[in-house]
C-alpha positions as CSV (number, residue, x, y, z in Angstrom):
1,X,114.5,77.3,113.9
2,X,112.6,78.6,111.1
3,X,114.0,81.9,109.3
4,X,113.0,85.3,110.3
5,X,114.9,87.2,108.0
6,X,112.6,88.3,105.9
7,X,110.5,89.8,108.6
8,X,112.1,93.4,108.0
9,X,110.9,96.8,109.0
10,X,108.8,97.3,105.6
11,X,107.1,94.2,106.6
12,X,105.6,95.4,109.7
13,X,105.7,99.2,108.2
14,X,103.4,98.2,105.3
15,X,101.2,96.5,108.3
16,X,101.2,100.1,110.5
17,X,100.5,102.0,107.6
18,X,97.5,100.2,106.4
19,X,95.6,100.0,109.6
20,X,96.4,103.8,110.0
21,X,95.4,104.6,106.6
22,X,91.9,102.4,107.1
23,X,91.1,104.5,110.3
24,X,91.6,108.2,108.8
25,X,89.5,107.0,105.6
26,X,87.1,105.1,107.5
27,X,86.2,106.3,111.2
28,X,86.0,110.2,112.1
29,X,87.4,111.8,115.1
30,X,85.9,109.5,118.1
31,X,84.0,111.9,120.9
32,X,84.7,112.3,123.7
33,X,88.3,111.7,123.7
34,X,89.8,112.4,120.7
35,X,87.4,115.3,119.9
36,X,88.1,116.9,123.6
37,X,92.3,116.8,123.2
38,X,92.1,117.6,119.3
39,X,89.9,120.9,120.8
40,X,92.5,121.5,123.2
41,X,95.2,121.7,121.0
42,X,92.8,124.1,118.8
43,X,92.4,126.2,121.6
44,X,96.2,126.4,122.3
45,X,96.7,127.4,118.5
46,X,93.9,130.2,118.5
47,X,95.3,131.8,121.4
48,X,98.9,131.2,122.0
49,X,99.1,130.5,124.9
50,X,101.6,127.3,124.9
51,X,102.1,126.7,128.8
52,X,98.5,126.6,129.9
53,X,96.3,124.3,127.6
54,X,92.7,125.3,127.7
55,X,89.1,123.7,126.6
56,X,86.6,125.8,126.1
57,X,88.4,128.5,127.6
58,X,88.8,127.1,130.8
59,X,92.4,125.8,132.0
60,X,92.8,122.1,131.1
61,X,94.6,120.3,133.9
62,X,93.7,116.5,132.8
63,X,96.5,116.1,131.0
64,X,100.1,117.5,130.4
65,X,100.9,119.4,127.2
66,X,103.3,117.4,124.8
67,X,100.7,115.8,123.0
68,X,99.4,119.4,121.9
69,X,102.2,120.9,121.9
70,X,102.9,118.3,118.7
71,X,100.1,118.9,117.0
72,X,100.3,122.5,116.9
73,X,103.8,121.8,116.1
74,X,102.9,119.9,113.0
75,X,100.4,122.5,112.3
76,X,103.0,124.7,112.0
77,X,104.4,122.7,108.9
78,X,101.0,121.8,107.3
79,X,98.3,124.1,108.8
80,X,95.7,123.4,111.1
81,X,94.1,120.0,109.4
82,X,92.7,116.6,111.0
83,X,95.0,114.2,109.9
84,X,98.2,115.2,111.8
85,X,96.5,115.3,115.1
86,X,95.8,111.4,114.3
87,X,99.1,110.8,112.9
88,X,101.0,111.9,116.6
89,X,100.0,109.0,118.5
90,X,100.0,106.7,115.6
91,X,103.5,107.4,114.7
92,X,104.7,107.1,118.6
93,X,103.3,103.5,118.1
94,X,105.6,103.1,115.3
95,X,108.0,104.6,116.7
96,X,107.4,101.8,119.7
97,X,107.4,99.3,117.4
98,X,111.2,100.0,116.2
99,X,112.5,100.9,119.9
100,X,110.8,97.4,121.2
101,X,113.0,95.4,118.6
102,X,115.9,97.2,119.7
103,X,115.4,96.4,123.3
104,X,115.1,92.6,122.3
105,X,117.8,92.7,119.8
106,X,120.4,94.3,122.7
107,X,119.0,91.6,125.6
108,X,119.4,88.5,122.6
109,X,121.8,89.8,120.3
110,X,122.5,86.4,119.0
111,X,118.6,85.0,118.9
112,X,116.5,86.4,116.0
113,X,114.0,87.2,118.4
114,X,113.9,91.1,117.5
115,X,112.9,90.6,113.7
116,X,109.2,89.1,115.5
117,X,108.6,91.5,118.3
118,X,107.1,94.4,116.0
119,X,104.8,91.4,114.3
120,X,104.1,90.3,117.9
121,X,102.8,93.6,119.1
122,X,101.1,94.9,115.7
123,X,99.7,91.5,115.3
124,X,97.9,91.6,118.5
125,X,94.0,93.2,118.5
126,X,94.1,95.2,121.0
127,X,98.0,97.3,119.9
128,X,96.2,97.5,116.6
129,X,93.1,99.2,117.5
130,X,94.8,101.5,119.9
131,X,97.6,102.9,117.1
132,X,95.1,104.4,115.4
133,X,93.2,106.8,118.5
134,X,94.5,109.9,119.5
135,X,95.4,108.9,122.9
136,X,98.7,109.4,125.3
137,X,99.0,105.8,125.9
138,X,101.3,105.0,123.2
139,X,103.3,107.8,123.7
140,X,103.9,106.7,127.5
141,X,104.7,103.2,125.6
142,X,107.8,104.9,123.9
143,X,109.2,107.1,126.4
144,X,108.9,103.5,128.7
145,X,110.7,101.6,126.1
146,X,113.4,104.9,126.6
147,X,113.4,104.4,129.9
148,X,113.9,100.5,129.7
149,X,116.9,101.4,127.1
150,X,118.6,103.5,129.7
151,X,118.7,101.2,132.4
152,X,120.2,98.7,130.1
153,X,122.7,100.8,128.9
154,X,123.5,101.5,132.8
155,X,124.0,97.3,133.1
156,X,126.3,97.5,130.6
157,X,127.8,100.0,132.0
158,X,127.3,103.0,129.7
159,X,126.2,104.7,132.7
160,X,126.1,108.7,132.2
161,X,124.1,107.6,128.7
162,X,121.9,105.3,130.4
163,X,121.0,107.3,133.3
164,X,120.4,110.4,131.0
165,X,118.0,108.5,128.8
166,X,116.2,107.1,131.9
167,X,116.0,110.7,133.1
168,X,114.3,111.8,129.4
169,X,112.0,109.2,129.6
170,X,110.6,110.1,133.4
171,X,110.6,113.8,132.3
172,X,109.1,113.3,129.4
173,X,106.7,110.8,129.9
174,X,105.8,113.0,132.5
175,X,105.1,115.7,130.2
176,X,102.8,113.0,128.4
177,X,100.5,112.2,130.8
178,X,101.8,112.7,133.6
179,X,103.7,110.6,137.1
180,X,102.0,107.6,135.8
181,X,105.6,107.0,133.9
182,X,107.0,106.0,137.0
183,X,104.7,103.1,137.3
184,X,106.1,101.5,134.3
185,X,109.5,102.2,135.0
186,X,110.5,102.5,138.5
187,X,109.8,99.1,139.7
188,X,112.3,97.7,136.6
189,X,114.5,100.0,137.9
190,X,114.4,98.9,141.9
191,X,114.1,95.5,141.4
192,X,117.0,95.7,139.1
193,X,119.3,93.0,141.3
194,X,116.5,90.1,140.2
195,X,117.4,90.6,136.6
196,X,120.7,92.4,135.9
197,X,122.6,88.9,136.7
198,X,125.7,87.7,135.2
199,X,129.1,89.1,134.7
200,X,127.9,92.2,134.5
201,X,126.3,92.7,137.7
202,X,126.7,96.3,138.8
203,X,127.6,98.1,142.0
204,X,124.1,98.7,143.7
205,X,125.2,101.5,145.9
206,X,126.3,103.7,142.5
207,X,123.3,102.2,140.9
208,X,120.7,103.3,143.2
209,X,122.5,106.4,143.8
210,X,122.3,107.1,139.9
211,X,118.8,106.3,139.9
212,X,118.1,109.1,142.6
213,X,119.8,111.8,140.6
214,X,117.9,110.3,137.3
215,X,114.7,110.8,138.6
216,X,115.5,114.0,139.5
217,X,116.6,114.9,136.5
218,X,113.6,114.1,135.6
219,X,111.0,115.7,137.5
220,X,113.2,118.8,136.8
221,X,112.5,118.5,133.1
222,X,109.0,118.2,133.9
223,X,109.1,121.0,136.4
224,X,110.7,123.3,133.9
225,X,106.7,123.4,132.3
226,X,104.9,122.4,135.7
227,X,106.0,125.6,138.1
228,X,105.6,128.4,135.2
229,X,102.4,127.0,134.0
230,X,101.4,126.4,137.9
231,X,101.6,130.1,138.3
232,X,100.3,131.4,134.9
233,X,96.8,129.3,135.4
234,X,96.3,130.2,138.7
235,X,95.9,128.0,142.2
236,X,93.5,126.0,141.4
237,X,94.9,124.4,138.1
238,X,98.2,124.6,140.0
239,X,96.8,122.6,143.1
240,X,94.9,120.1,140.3
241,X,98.7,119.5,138.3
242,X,100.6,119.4,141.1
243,X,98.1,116.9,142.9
244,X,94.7,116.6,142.5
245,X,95.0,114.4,138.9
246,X,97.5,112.1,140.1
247,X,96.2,111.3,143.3
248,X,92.7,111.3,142.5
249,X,93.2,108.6,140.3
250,X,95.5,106.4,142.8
251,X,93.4,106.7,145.8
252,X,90.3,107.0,144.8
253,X,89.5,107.9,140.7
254,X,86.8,109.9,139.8
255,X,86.4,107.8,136.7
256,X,86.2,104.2,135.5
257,X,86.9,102.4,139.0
258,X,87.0,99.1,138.7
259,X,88.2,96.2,141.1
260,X,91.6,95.0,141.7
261,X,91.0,91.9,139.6
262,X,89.8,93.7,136.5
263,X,93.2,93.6,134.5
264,X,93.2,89.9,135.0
265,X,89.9,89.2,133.4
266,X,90.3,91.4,130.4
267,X,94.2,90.8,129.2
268,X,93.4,87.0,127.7
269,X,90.9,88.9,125.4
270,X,94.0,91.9,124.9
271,X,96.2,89.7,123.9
272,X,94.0,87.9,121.2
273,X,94.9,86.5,118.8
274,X,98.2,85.3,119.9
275,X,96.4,83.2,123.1
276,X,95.1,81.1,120.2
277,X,98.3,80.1,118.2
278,X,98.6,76.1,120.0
279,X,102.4,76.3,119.0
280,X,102.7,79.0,121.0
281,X,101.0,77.8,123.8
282,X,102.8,75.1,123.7
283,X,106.5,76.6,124.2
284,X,104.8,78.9,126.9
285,X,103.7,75.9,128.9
286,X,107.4,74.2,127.9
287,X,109.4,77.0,129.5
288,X,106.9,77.5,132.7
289,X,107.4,73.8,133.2
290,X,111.4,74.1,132.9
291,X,111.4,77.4,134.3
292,X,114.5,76.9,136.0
293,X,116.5,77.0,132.6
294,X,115.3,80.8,132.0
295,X,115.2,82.2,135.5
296,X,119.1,83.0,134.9
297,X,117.8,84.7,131.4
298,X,118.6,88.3,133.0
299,X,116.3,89.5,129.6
300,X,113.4,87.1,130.4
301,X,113.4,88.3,133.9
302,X,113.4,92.2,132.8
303,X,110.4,91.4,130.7
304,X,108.7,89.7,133.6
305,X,109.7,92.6,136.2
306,X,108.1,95.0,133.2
307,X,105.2,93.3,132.7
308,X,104.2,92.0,136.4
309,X,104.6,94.8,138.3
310,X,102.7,97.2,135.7
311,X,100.1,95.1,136.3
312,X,100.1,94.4,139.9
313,X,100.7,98.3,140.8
314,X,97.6,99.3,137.9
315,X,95.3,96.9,139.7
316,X,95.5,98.8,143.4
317,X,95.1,101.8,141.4
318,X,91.4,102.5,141.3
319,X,90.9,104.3,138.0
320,X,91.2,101.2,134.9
321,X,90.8,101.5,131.4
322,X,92.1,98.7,129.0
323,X,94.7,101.5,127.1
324,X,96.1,101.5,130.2
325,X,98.5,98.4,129.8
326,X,100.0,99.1,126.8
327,X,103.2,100.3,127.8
328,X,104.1,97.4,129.4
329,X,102.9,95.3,125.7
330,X,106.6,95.3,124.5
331,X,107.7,93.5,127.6
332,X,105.3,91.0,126.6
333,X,106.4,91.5,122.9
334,X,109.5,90.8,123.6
335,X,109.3,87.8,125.9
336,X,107.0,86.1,123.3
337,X,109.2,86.7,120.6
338,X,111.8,84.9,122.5
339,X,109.8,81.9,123.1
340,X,108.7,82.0,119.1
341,X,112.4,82.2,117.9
342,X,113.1,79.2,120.2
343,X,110.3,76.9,118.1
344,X,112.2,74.6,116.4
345,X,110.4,72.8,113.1
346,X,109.3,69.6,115.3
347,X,107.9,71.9,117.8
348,X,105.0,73.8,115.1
349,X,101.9,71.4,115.1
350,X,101.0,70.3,111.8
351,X,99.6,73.3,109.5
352,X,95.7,72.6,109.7
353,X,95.9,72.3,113.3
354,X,98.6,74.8,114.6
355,X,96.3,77.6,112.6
356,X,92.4,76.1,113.3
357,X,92.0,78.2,116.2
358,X,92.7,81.8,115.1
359,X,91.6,81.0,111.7
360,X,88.2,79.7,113.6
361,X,88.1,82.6,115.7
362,X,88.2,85.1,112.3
363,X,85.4,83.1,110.7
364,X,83.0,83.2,113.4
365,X,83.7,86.8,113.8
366,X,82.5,87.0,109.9
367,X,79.4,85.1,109.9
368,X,78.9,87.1,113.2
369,X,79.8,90.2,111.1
370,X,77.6,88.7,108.0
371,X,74.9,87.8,109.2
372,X,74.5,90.8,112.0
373,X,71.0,91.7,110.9
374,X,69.6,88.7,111.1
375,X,71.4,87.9,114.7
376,X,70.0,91.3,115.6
377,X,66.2,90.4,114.9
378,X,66.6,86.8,116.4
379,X,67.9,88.5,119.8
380,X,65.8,91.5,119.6
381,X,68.9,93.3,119.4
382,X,68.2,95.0,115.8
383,X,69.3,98.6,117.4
384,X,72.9,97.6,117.7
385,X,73.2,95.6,114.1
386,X,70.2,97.2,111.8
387,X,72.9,100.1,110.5
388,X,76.1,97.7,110.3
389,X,77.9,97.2,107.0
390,X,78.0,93.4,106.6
391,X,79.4,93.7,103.5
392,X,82.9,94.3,105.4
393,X,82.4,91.1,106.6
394,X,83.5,89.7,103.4
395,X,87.7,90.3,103.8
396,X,87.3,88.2,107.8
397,X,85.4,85.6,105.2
398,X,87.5,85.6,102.6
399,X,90.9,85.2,104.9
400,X,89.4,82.3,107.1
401,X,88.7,80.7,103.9
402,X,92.5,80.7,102.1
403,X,94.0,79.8,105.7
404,X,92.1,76.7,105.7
405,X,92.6,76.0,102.4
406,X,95.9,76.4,102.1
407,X,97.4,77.0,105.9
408,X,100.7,78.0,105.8
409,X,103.6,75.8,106.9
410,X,106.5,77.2,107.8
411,X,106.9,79.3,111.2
412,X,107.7,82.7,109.3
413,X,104.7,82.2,107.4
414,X,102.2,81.4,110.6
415,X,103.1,84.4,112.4
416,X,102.5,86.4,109.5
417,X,99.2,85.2,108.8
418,X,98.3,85.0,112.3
419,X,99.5,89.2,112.4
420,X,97.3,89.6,108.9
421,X,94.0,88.0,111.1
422,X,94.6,90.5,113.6
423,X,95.2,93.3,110.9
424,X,92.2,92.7,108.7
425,X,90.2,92.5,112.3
426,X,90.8,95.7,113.3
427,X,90.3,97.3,110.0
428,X,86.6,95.7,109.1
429,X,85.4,96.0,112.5
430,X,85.9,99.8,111.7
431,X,84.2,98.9,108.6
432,X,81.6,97.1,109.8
433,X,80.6,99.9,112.1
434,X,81.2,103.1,109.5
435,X,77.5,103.4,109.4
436,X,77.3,103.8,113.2
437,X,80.3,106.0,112.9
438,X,79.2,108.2,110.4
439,X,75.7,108.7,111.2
440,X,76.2,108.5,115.2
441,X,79.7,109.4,116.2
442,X,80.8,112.0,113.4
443,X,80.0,115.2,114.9
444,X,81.2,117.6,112.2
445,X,77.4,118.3,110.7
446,X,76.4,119.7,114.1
447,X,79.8,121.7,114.6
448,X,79.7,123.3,111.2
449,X,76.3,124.5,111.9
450,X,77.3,125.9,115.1
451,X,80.2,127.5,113.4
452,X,77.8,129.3,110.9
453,X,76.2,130.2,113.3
454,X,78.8,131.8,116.1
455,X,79.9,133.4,112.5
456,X,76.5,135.1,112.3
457,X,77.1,136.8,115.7
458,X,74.9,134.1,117.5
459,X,76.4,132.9,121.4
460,X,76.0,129.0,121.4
461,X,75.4,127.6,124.4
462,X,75.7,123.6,125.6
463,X,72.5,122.2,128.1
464,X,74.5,120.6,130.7
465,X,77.9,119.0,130.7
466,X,80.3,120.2,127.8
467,X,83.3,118.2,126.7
468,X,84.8,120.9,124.0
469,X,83.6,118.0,121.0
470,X,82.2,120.9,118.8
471,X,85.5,123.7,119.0
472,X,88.0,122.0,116.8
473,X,85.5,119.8,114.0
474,X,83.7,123.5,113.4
475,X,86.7,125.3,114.2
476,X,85.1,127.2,116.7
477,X,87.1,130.5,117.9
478,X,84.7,131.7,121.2
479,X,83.8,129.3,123.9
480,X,81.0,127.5,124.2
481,X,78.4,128.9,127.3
482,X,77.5,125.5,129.6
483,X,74.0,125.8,131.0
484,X,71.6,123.9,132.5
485,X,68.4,123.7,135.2
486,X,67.4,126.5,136.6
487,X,69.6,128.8,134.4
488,X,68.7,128.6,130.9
489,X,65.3,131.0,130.3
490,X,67.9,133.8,133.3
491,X,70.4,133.6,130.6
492,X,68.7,134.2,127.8
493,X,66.6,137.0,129.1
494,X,70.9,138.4,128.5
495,X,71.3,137.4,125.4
496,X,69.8,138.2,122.5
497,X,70.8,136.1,119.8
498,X,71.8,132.6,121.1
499,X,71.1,128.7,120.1
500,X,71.3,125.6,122.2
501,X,72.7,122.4,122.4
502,X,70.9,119.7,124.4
503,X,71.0,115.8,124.1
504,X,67.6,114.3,123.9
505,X,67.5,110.2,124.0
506,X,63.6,110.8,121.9
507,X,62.5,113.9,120.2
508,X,59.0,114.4,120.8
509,X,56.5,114.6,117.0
510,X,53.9,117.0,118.7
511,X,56.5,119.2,120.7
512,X,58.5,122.4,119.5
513,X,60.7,121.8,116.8
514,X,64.7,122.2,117.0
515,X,66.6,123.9,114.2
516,X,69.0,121.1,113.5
517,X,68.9,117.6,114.3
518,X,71.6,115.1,114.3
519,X,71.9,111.6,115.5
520,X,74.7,111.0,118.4
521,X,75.0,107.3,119.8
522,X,71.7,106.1,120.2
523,X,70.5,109.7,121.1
524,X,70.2,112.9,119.1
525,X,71.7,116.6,119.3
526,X,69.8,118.8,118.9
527,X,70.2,123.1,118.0
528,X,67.4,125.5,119.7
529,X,66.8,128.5,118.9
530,X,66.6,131.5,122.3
531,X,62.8,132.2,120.8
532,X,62.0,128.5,120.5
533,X,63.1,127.9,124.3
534,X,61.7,131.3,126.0
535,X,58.5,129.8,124.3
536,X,59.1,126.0,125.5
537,X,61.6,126.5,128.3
538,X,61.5,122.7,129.1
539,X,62.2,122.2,125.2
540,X,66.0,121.7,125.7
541,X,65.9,119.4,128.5
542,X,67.2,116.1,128.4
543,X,64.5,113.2,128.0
C-alpha cells in the first residue's frame, strides 16, 4: 500500500483555502440565494431583532436562524463586511472536512484511510463548488458528521457523550435548516443493528430508548428558538415554522420538483472526477464482486446505511436540488477512502493509463473553455460564450498537458493530482465566467444607486416579485415597496418621490428612457423614475 503520510491537514488546507480565496476575488455575491440570506442577516443587524429573521421587513420563515445569527456574530468582531458572510459556510466545509477524517480514522483506526478522505471530498467537483456559496448545506454536512460521531461513540459504549452529541447535532442542525437533519441521521441511527456488529454489539432496548430521549433533547434545543420566535412573529410565520416549510417540501414542494429518479441521474456527474480514476474503479468493482468479505465491515456498512438511505428518503421527497446530497458526501468520502488505502502497488494501472481519463476529461473541458467563441458561433450559441474569458482556459490546458507528460506514479501522487484537476476546475470555471459574473450577476451598481437614492429621501419600489437582492450589497436600511399590475400609477398618485425597479428581457430604443440601466442574466434592471412612469405607465412592465 502506497504511503499516505504526507497527505496532512495543510495539504488539503492549502487546497480549501485556495478555492475559497479564488471565489471571494473572482465571483460576487450570487442572486438569488446568497444575496437573499446575506439581506436577511442585514436586516437582523439593522434592527435587532435576533429571534425573528426578516427580508425586506417581512418575517422570514424559509429558513432557521443560525446561519445569520453567525454572520452578525462575526460582524460583531469585524463590522458589517462581505467576506465573513462567505467565509461561514466555507469554514463549516472545512470544518467537515477534519470531522469526516475523524469519523474514518475511529471506524479504521489501523487503515490509513482517514489521511484520504478530506482529498476525497475536496477533490470531488461538485464539494468544491459548493464550499464556496453561502448555503446551509454544508453546515447540515457537519452537524451530520456530529450526529454520526455520537452514535459511534454510543457503540463503543461512551453512551451519555454519544447520545449528547447526537442530541446537538438534531438540535442544531435543526436550527440550520431545519427537520431535514433527521433525514441524514435517523435512518443510521434505526438501522443501527445492520452495522454496529461485532463484539461490541449493544443492548437495543437501552439503545433505542437513548435515541428517544436524544431526539428529544433535540427538538428541545430547537424549540428553545422555535416557540418564542413562534409567538413574537405572529400565527402565520408560526404556522409556516412549525409546518408549512417542512411539509410543503415533503409532500408536495413548492419549488424544484423533480421525479423520484432525479438523484440517480445526476450523482455520476457529482461525483466527477473520481468516477474516472480506472484504479478506482477497479477496487470498487473488486469488493462489489467479493462483497461478502466487507459485509461484516460494521464501518463499510455505516457508510452504506449513510449514504443509501439519504438518497432513497431525498428521492420521495418532491423538492430536489443537487446541494441537497452533500451531507451524506462524507459517507461516500469515507467509504472510498477505504477502498483507495486498500490499492496495493500491483493494483494501480500503469501511470499513462490509470490517469488518461480525468486528465482527458480536463483537456476537453479547456479546448471547450478555449475555444468557447468559436463553439459559440458554429452552434449559434454566441449568447452564452461571446463574454467568456478563454484566457482561463489556459491553467485546465496547462495541467492536462504536465499529467500527460509526466503522469505521476505512485498512488499518493495520483490522488493528488486527480484532487488538483478537480481544484483548478472549479476555480477557472469561475474564471471563465467572471465576465458573465460581473457584468450579469454582480448586482452592487444597481443597489448602490438605489441606496443614493433612498438616502436622498426617495421610496424605491420593486415591479413584481422581490427577493431582498438589493438590501445588503447597497446596504439598504427601509424596505423595499413590491408592486406590480394594476397598482403601480394608485401608488404613486401617494408618493411623491419614488423610483422603480422592473426587469425587462429588451429595452425598447424609441420608448421612455430609465434612469439606470444594468445588465442581469440575459435581461436588464432597470431604475424609473415616478414622473417617467405616471407619463408611460406601461414603461416598467416586464417585456
Amino acid at each position: 500500500m502506497p504511503d499516505y503520510s504526507r497527505l496532512t491537514p495543510l495539504v488539503w488546507g492549502l487546497l480549501w483555502a485556495a478555492l475559497v480565496a479564488a471565489a471571494l476575488s473572482i465571483r460576487p455575491l450570487m442572486p438569488v440565494d446568497e444575496t437573499r440570506y446575506v439581506t436577511v442577516a442585514w436586516e437582523m443587524w439593522l434592527d435587532g431583532d435576533y429571534l425573528v429573521p426578516h427580508l425586506n421587513g417581512a418575517t422570514y420563515s424559509h429558513k432557521p436562524p443560525l446561519l445569520f445569527w453567525l454572520i452578525n456574530a462575526g460582524w460583531g468582531i469585524f463590522g458589517v463586511n462581505e467576506w465573513w458572510p462567505r467565509l461561514v459556510t466555507p469554514l463549516f466545509g472545512l470544518a467537515s472536512l477534519s470531522l469526516s477524517a475523524l469519523t474514518c480514522r475511529r471506524l479504521w483506526p489501523d487503515s490509513q484511510a482517514y489521511l484520504i478522505v478530506p482529498i476525497l471530498l475536496l477533490g470531488t467537483f461538485s464539494w468544491g463548488i459548493y464550499t464556496t456559496l453561502t448555503m446551509f448545506d454544508l453546515m447540515i454536512a457537519l452537524w451530520t458528521l456530529v450526529g454520526i460521531n455520537g452514535l459511534i461513540d454510543v457503540w463503543q459504549r461512551k453512551f451519555l457523550r454519544g447520545w449528547l452529541l447526537f442530541a446537538i447535532a438534531i438540535g442544531l442542525g435543526v436550527l440550520s435548516k431545519g427537520p431535514v437533519i433527521l433525514v441524514y441521521l435517523l435512518p443510521t441511527a434505526l438501522l443501527a443493528p445492520y452495522w454496529a456488529v461485532v463484539a461490541t454489539r449493544p443492548n437495543w432496548l437501552a439503545w433505542y430508548f437513548g435515541l428517544i430521549v436524544s431526539i428529544l433533547i433535540g427538538a428541545g434545543i430547537a424549540l428553545a428558538w422555535a416557540i418564542p420566535a413562534g409567538f413574537s412573529g405572529g400565527e402565520e410565520y408560526r404556522n409556516a415554522i412549525f409546518w408549512g416549510q417542512s411539509a410543503g417540501r415533503m409532500v408536495q414542494s413548492f419549488a424544484h420538483r423533480e421525479p423520484f429518479w432525479w438523484y440517480l441521474t445526476i450523482l455520476p456527474g457529482l461525483l466527477l472526477p473520481w468516477l474516472l480514476w480506472p484504479s478506482l474503479l477497479k477496487k470498487l468493482w473488486q469488493n462489489f464482486r467479493q462483497r461478502s468479505q466487507s459485509d461484516a465491515d460494521p464501518g463499510l456498512r455505516l457508510s452504506l446505511v449513510w449514504a443509501v438511505t439519504t438518497i432513497l428518503i431525498l428521492s420521495a421527497i418532491s423538492g430536489k436540488r443537487p446541494h441537497y446530497l452533500l451531507p451524506m458526501f462524507p459517507a461516500l468520502a469515507i467509504g472510498g477512502s477505504v477502498l483507495v488505502a486498500g490499492l496495493a502497488k500491483s493494483d494501480f494501472l500503469r501511470g499513462h493509463w490509470d490517469m488518461l481519463p480525468p486528465t482527458l476529461f480536463l483537456f476537453i473541458l479547456g479546448v471547450a473553455a478555449g475555444f468557447a467563441p468559436e463553439i459559440g458561433a458554429k452552434t449559434n450559441a454566441t449568447i452564452w460564450t461571446a463574454e467568456i474569458n478563454h484566457l482561463w482556459a489556459v491553467p485546465l490546458l496547462a495541467l492536462a498537458v504536465f499529467l500527460i507528460l509526466k503522469p505521476p506514479q505512485g498512488g499518493y501522487q495520483r490522488l493528488l493530482a486527480i484532487a488538483s484537476i478537480s481544484a483548478v476546475f472549479v476555480i477557472s470555471l469561475q474564471g471563465v465566467l467572471q465576465p458573465i459574473l460581473k457584468t450579469g450577476y454582480d448586482l452592487r451598481p444597481t443597489a448602490n444607486y438605489l441606496a443614493k437614492a433612498q438616502q436622498q429621501g426617495y421610496t424605491i419600489a420593486h415591479f413584481g416579485k422581490y427577493h431582498g437582492q438589493f438590501q445588503f450589497l447597497g446596504r439598504l436600511e427601509k424596505p423595499v415597496i413590491i408592486t406590480g399590475d394594476g397598482e403601480v400609477i394608485k401608488w404613486l398618485a401617494n408618493t411623491p418621490q419614488a423610483k422603480i425597479v422592473s426587469v425587462h428581457t429588451k429595452l425598447d430604443s424609441n420608448g421612455p428612457k430609465p434612469d439606470f440601466v444594468q445588465k442581469y442574466r440575459r435581461k436588464y434592471l432597470t431604475v424609473w423614475d415616478r414622473a417617467t412612469v405616471l407619463a408611460h405607465p406601461k414603461a416598467p412592465h416586464r417585456n
